[in-house]
PDB file of N, CA, C and O in Angstrom, chain B, residues numbered from 101:
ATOM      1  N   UNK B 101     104.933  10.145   6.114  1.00  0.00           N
ATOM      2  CA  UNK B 101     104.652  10.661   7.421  1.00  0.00           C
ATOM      3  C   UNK B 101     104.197   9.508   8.308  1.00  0.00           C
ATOM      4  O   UNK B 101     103.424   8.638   7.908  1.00  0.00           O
ATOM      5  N   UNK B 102     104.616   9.539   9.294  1.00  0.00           N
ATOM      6  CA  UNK B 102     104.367   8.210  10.772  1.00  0.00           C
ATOM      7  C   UNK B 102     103.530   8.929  11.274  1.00  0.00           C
ATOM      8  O   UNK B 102     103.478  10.159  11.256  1.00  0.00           O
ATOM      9  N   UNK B 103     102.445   7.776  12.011  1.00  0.00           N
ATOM     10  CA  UNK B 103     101.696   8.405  12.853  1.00  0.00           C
ATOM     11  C   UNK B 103     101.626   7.696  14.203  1.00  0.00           C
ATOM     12  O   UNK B 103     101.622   6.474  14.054  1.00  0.00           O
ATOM     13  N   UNK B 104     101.575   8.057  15.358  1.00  0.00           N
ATOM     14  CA  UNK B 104     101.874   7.282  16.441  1.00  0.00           C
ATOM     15  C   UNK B 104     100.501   7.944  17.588  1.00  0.00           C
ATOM     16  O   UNK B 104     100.363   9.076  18.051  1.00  0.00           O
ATOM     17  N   UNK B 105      99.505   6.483  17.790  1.00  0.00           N
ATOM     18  CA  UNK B 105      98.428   6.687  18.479  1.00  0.00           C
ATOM     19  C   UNK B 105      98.729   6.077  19.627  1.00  0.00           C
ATOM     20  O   UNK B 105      99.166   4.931  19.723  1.00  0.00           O
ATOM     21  N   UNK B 106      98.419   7.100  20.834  1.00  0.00           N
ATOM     22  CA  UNK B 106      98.431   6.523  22.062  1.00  0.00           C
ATOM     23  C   UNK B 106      96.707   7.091  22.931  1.00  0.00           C
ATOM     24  O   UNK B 106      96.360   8.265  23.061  1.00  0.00           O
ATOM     25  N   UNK B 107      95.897   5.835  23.404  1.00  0.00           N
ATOM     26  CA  UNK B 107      94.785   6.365  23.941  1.00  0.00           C
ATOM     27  C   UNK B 107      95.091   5.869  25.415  1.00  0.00           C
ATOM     28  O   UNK B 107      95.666   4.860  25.821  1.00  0.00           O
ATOM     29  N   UNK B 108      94.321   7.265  26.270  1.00  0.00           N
ATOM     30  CA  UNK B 108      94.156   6.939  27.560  1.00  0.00           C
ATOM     31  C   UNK B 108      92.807   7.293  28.172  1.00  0.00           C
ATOM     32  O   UNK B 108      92.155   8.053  27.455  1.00  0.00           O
ATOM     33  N   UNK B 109      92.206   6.931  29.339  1.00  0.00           N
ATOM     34  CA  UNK B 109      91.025   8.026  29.589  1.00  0.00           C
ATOM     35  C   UNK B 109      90.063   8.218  28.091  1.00  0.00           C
ATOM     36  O   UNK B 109      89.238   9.124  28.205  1.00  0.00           O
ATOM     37  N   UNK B 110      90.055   7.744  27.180  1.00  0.00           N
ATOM     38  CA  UNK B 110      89.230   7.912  26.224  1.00  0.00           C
ATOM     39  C   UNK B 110      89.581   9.337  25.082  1.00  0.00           C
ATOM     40  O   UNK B 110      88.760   9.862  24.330  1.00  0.00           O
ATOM     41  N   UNK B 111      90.979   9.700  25.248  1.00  0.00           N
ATOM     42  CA  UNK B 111      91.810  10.853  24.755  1.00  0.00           C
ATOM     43  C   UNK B 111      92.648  10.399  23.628  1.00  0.00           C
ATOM     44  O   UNK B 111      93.478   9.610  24.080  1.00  0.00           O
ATOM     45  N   UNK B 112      92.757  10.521  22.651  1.00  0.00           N
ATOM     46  CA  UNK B 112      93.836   9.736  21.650  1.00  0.00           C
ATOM     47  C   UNK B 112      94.334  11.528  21.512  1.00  0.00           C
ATOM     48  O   UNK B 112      93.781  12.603  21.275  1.00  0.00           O
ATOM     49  N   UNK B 113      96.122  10.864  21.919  1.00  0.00           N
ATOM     50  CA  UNK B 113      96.495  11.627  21.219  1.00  0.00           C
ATOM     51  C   UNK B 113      97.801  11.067  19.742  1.00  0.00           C
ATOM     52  O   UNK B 113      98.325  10.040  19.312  1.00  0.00           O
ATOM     53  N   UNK B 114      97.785  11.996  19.572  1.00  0.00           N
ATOM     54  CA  UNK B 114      98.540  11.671  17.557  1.00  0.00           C
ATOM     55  C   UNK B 114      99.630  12.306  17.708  1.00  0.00           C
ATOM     56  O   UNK B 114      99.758  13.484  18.043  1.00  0.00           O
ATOM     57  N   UNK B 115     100.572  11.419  17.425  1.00  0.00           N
ATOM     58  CA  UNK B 115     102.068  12.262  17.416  1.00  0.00           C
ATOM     59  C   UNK B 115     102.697  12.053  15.560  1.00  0.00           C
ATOM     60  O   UNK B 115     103.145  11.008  15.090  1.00  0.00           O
ATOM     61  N   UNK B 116     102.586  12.949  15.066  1.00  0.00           N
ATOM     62  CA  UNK B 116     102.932  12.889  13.800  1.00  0.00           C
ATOM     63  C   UNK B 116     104.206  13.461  13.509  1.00  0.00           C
ATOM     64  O   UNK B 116     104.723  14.555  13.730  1.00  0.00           O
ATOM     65  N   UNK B 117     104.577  12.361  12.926  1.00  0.00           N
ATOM     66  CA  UNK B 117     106.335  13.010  12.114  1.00  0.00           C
ATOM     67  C   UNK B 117     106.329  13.038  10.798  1.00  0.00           C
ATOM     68  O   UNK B 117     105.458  12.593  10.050  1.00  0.00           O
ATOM     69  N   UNK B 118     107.520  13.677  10.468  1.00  0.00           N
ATOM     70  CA  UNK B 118     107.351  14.168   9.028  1.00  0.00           C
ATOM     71  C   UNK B 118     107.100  16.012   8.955  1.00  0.00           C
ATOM     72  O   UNK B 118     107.027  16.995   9.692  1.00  0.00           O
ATOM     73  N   UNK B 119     107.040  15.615   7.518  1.00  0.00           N
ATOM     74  CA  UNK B 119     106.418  16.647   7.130  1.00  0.00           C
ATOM     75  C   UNK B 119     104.798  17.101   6.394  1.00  0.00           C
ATOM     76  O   UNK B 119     104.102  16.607   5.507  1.00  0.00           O
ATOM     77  N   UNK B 120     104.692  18.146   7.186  1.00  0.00           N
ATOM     78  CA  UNK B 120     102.797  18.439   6.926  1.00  0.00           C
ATOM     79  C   UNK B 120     102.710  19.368   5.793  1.00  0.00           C
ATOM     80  O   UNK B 120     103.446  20.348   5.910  1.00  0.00           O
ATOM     81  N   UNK B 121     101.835  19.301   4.479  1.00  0.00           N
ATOM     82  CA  UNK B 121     102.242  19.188   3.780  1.00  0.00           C
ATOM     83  C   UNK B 121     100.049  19.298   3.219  1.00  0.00           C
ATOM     84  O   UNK B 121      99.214  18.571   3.757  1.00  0.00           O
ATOM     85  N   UNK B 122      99.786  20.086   2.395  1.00  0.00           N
ATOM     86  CA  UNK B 122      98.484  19.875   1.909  1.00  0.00           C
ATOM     87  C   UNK B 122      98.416  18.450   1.337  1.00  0.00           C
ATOM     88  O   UNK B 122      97.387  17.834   1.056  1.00  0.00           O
ATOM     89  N   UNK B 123      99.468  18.102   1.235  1.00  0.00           N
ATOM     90  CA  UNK B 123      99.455  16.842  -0.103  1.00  0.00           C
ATOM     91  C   UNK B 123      99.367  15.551   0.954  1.00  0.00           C
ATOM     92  O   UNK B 123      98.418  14.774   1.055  1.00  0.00           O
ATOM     93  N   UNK B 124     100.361  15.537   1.561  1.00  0.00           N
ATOM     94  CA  UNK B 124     100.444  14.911   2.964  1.00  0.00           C
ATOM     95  C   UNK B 124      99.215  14.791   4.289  1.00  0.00           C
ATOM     96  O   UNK B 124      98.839  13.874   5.019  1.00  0.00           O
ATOM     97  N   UNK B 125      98.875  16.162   4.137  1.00  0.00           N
ATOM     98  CA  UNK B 125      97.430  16.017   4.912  1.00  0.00           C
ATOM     99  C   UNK B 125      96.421  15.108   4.200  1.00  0.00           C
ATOM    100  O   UNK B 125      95.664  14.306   4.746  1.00  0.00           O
ATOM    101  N   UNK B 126      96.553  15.409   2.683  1.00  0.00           N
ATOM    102  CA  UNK B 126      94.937  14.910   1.954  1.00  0.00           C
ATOM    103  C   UNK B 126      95.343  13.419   2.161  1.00  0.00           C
ATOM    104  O   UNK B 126      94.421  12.751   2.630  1.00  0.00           O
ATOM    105  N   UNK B 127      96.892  12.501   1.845  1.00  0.00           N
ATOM    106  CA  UNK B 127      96.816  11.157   2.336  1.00  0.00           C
ATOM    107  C   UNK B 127      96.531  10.587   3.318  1.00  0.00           C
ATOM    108  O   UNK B 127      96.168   9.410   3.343  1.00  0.00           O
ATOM    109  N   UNK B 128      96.683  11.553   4.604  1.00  0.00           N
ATOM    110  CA  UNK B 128      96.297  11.139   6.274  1.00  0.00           C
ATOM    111  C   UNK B 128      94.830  11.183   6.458  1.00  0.00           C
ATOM    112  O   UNK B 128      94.437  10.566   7.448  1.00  0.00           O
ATOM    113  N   UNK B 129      93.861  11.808   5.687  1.00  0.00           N
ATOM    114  CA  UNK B 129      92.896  12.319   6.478  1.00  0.00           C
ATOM    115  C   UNK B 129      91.980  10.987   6.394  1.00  0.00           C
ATOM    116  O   UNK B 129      90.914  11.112   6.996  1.00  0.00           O
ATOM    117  N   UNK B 130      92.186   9.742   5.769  1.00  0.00           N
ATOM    118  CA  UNK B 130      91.363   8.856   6.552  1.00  0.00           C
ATOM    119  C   UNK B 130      92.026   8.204   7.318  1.00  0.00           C
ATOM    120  O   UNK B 130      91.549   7.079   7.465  1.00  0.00           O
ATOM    121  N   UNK B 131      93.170   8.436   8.044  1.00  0.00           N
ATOM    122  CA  UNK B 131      93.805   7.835   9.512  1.00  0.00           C
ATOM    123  C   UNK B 131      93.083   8.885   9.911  1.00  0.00           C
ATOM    124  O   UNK B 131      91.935   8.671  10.300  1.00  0.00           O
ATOM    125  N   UNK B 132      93.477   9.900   9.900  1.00  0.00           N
ATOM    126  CA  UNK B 132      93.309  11.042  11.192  1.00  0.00           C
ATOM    127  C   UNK B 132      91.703  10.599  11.516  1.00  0.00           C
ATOM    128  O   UNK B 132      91.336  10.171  12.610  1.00  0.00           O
ATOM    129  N   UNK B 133      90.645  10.830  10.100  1.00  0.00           N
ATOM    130  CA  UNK B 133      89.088  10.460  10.728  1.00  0.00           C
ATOM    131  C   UNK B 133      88.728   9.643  11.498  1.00  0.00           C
ATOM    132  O   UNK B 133      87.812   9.710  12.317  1.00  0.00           O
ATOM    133  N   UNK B 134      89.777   8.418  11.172  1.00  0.00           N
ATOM    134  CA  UNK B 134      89.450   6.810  11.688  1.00  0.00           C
ATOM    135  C   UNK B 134      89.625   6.764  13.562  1.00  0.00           C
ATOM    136  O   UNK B 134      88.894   6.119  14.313  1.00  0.00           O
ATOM    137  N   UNK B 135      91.089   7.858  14.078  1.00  0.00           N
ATOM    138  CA  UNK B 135      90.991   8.362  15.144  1.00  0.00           C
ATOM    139  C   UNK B 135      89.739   9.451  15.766  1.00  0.00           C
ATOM    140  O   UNK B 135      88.856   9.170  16.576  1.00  0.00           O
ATOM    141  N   UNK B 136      89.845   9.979  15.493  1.00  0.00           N
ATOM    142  CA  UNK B 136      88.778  10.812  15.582  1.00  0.00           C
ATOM    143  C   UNK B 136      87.518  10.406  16.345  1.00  0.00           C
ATOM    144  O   UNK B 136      87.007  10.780  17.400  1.00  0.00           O
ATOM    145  N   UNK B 137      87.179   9.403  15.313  1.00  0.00           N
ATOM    146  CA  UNK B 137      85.566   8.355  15.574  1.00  0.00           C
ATOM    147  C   UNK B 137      85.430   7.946  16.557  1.00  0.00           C
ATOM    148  O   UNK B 137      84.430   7.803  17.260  1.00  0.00           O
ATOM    149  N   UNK B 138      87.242   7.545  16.793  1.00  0.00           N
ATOM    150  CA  UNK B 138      87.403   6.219  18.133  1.00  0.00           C
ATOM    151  C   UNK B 138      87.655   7.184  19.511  1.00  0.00           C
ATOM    152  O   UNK B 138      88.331   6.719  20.428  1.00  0.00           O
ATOM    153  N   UNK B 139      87.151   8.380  19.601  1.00  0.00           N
ATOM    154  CA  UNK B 139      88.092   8.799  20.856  1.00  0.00           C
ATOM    155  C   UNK B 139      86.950  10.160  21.350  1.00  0.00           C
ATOM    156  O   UNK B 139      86.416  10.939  20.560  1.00  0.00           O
ATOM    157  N   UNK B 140      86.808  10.158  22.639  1.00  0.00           N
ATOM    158  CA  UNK B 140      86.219  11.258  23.197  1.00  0.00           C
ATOM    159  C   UNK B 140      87.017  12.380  22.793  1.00  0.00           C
ATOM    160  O   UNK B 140      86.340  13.193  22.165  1.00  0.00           O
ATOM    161  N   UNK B 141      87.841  12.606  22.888  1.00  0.00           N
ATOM    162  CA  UNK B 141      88.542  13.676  22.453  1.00  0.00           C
ATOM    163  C   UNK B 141      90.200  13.480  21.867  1.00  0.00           C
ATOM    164  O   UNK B 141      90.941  12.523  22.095  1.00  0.00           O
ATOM    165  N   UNK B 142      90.426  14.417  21.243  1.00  0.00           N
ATOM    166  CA  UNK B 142      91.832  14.359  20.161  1.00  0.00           C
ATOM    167  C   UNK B 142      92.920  15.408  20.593  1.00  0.00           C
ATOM    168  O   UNK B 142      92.789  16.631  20.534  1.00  0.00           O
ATOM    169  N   UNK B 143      94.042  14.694  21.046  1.00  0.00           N
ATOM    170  CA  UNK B 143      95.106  15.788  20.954  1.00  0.00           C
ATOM    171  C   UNK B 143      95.779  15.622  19.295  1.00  0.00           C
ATOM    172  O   UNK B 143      95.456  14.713  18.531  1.00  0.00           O
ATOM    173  N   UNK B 144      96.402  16.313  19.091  1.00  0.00           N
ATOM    174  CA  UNK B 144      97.253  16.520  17.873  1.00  0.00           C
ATOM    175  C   UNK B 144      99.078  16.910  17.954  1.00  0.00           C
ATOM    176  O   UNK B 144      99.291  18.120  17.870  1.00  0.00           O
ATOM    177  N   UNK B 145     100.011  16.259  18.065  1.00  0.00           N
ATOM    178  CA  UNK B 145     101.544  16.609  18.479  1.00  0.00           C
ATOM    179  C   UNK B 145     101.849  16.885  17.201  1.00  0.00           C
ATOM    180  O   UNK B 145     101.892  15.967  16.382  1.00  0.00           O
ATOM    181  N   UNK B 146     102.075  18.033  16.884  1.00  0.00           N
ATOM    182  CA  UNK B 146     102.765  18.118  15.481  1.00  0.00           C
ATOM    183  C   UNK B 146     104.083  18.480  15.433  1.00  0.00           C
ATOM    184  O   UNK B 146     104.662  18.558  14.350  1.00  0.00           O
TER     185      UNK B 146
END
């Protein structure tokens, strides 16, 4: 799965390709946190 971060205004949003996937989520979730931390707020493009 790709993940593609774009921040503006202090907004990250995440455009993820692929497929989502419990198995797939549990490998992302320290990208996804690492965004998270860095950003007033989170969009999610799934």
């Amino acid at each position: 799965m790709k993940i593609t971060a774009k921040t503006k205004n202090g907004i990250c949003r995440l455009q993820l390709e692929g497929e989502m996937t419990i198995y797939t989520a549990l490998e992302m979730k320290t990208q996804l946190l690492r965004h998270l931390a860095k950003a007033r707020e989170l969009e999610v493009d799934l």
